[in-house]
C-alpha positions in Angstrom: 34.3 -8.0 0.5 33.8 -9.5 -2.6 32.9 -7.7 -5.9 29.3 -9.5 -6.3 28.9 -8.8 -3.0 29.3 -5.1 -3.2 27.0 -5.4 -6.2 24.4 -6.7 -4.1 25.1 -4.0 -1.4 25.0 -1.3 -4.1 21.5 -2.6 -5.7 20.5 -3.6 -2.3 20.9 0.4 -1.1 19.2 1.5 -4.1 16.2 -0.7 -4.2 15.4 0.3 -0.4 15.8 4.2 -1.7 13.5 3.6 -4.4 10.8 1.4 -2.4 11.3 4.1 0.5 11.1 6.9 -1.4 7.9 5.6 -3.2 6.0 4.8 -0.3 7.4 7.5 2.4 5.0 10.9 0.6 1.9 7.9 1.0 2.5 7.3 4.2 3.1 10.4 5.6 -0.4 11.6 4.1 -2.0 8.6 5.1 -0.8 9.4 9.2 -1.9 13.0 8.6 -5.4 12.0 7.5 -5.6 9.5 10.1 -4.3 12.4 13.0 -6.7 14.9 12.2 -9.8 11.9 11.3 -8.9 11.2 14.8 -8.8 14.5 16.2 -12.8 16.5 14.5 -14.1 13.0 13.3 -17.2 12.6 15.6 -17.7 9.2 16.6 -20.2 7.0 14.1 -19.9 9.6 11.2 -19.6 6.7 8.5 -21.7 4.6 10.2 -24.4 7.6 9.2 -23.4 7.5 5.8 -23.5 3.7 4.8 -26.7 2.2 4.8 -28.0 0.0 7.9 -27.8 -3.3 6.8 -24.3 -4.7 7.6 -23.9 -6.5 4.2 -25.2 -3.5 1.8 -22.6 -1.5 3.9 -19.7 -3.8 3.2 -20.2 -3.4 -0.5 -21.1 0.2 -0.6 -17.4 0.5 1.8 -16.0 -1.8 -1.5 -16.6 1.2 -3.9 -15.1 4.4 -1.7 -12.0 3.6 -3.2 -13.4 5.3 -6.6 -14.5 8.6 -4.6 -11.9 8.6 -1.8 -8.8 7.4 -4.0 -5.6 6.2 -1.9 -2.7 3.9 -2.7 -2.0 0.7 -0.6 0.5 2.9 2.0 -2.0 5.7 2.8 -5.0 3.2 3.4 -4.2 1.2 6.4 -3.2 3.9 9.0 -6.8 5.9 8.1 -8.5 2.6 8.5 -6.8 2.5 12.0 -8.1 5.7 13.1 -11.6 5.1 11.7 -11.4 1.9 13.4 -11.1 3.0 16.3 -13.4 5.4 15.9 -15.9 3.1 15.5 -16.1 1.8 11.9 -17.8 -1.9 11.3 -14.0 -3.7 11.0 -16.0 -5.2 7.8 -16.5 -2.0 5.7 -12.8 -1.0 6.7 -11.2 -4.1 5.6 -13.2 -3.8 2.3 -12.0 -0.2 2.0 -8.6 -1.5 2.7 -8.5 -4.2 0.2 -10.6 -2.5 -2.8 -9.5 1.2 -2.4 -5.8 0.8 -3.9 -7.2 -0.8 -7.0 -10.6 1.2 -7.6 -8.5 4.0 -7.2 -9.3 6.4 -10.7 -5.8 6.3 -11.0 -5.1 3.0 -11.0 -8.0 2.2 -13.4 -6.7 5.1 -15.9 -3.2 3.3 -16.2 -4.0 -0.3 -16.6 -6.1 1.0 -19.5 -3.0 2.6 -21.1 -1.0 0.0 -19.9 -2.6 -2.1 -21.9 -3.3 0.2 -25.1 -6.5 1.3 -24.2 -8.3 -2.2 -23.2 -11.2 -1.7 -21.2 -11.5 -5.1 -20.6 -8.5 -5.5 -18.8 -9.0 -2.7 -16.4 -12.4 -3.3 -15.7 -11.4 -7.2 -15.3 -8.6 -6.0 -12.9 -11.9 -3.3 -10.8 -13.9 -6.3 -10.8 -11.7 -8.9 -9.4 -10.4 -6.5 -6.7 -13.7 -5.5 -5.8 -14.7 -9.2 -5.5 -11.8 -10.3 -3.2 -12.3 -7.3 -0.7 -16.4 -7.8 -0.4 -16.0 -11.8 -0.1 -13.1 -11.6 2.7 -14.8 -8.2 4.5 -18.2 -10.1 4.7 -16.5 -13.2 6.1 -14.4 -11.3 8.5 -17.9 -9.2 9.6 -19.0 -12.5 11.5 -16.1 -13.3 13.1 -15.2 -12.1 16.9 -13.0 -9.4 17.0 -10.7 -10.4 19.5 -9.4 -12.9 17.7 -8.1 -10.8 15.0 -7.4 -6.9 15.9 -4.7 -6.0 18.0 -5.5 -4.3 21.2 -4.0 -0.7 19.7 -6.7 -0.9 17.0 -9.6 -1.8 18.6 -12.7 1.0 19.3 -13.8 1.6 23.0 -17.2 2.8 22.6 -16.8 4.0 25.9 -14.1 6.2 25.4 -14.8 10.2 24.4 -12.5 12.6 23.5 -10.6 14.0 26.3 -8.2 16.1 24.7 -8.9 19.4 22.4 -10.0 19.3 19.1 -7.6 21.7 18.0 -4.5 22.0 15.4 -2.0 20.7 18.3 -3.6 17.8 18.5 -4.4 16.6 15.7 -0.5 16.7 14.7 0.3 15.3 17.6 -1.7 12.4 16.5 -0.6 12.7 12.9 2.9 12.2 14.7 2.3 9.2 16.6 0.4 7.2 14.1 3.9 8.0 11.8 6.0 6.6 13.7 3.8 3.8 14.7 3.4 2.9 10.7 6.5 4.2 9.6 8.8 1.6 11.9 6.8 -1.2 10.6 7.1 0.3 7.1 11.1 0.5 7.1 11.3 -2.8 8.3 8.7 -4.7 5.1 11.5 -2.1 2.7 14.5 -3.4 3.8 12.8 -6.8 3.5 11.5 -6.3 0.0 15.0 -4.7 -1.1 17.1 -8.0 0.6 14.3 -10.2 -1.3 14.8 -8.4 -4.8 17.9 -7.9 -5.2 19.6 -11.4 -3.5 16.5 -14.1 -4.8 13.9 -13.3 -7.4 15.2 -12.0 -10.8 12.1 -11.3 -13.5 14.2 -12.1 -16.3 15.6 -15.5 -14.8 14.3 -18.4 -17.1 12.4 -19.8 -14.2 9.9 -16.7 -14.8 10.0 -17.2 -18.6 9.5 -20.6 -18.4 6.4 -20.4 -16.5 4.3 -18.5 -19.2 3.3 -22.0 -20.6 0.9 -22.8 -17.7 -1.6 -20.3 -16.4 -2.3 -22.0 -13.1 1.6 -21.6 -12.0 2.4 -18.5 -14.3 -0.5 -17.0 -11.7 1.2 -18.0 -8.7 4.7 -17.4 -9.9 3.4 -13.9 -10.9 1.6 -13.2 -7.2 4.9 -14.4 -5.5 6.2 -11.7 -8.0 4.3 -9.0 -6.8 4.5 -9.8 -3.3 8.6 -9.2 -3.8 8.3 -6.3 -5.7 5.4 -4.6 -3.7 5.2 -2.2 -6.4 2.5 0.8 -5.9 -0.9 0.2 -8.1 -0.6 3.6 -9.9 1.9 1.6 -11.8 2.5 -1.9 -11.8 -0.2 -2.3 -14.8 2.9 -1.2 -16.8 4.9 -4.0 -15.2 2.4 -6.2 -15.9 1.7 -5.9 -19.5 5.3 -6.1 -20.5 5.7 -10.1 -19.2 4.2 -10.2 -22.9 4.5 -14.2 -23.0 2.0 -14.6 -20.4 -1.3 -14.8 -20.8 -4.0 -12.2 -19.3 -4.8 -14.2 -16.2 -1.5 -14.1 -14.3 -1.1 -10.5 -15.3 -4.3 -9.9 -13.9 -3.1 -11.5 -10.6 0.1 -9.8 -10.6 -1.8 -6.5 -10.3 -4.8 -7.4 -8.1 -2.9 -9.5 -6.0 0.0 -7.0 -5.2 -2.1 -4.1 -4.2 -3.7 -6.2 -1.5 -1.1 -8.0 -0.1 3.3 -7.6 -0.6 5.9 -7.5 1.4 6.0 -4.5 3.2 2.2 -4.1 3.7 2.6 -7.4 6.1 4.2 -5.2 8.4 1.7 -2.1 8.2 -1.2 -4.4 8.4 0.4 -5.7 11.7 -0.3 -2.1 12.8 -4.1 -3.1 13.0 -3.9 -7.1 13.2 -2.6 -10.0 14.6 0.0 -12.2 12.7 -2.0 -15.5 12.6 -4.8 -13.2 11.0 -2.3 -11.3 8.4 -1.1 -15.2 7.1 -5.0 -16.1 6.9 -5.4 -13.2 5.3 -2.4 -13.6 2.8 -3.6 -17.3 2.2 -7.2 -16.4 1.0 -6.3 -13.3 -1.1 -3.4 -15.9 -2.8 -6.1 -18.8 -3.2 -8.8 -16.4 -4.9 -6.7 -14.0 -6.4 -5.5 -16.9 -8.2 -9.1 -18.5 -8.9 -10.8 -15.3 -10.3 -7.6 -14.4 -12.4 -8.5 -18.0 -14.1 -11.8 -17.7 -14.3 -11.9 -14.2 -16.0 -9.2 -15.7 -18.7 -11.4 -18.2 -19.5 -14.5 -17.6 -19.1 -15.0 -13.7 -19.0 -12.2 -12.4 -21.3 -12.9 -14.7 -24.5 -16.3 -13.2 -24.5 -15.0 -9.5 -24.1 -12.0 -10.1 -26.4 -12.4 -11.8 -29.9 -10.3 -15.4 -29.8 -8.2 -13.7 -32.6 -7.4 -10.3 -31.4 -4.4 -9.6 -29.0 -4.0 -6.4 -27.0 -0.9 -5.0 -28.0 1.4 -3.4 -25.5 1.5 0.5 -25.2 4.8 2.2 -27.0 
């Protein structure tokens, strides 16, 4: 065995550690909510909550991010209890998308990431919130057969049969971890191989595409996809490419909360495959689009043409 190659072992081993590490506390809280949701959550308790019409209750589902704050780990196995228990698949796939980046948290540290801009973080909220209602109202009208996997579905003939009761609701909390949590090993181990053996952020490939918006915004998606980084911090990440200009940073952090490498694999918890690369597709195409459009359009009228937003110490 070579010496580069026990390099690459070494950072290899560490990155999977880190990513794992990260993401293992998330997920482990996400399966517990989603065990005892699953165990005393009556049937049609949201649906009670969020107003009748479908499409008011998609965008009211967009915004429970900012009152029921989780990261991108913890979201999708509670979406896969409620859907089962009956959610509209439309308000959880807005929840899904939006919550990770209208978490408080999130919002609080892209605003010191980026020395106290408000523009940026609400640019970064808006977007987000954008993306999920647009996809969720488009995925509302479609059958869905064609999309959520037979585990994930809700019988609305089914009642609960066992006890509502301590026991079981770990016993569910148990199962739905080591449903997710196989699926999430596999998208670490994947993300380490990817970041340690192909894309390096201070190549001059990266540096070099800082010139052109339009492909510093899909360099910088492909970016976070590698580095699946969680969205309490990535804003940090972001604001230190400091050649680029504001719209790839904010598709680096909208785009990675949604959609990276080892969320593929939880997603295929709930979805089918062809759906998840649909899926990836459209939140690529108008991540990418709104990141532009806010750097052109929005952002000159927020931010004077000669200020700059320094980065934080």
């Amino acid at each position: 065995m070579t010496e580069q190659t026990q390099d690459q072992l070494a950072d290899g081993s560490y990155e999977f550690l880190s990513i794992f590490l990260e993401g293992l506390p998330f997920i482990f809280l996400g399966t517990l909510v989603s065990g005892f949701l699953g165990t005393y959550l009556p049937r049609g308790t949201f649906e009670k909550f969020l107003p009748k019409n479908p499409t008011l209750a998609i965008l009211c589902s967009g915004l429970l991010g900012a009152i029921f704050p989780v990261c991108e780990c913890a979201v999708v196995p509670v979406i896969r209890r409620l859907v089962k228990n009956g959610l509209p698949v439309g308000c959880a796939l807005a929840y899904m998308l939006a919550a990770p980046i209208l978490n408080p948290v999130t919002a609080i540290s892209t605003y010191k990431a980026f020395n106290n801009s408000h523009e940026i973080a609400l640019s970064r909220l808006t977007i987000g919130y954008l993306i999920a209602i647009i996809i969720a109202l488009v995925v509302s009208r479609i059958a869905h057969d064609l999309f959520l996997k037979a585990s994930a579905k809700n019988d609305q003939g089914h009642t609960h049969l066992h006890p509502r009761n301590l026991n079981a609701a770990l016993n569910n909390s148990l199962r739905d971890f080591m449903d997710v949590g196989l699926y999430f090993c596999i998208g670490v181990v994947l993300t380490a191989i990817l970041k340690t053996t192909i894309i390096d952020p201070t190549d001059d490939f990266w540096k070099n595409l800082a010139d052109n918006s339009l492909l510093g915004a899909a360099g910088m998606m492909v970016l976070a996809f590698v580095l699946s980084l969680c969205s309490t911090s990535d804003g940090f990440i972001a604001a230190n490419f400091a050649n680029f200009k504001y719209g790839p940073k904010l598709a680096f952090m909208v785009f990675g909360p949604m959609m990276d490498a080892k969320l593929i694999f939880l997603y295929s918890t709930v979805f089918k495959w062809k759906f998840i690369a649909l899926l990836l597709l459209s939140t690529f195409i108008l991540t990418g689009a709104l990141s532009l459009l806010f750097e052109t359009q929005i952002l000159p009228i927020w931010i004077p043409q000669e200020a700059t937003i320094p980065l934080s110490p």
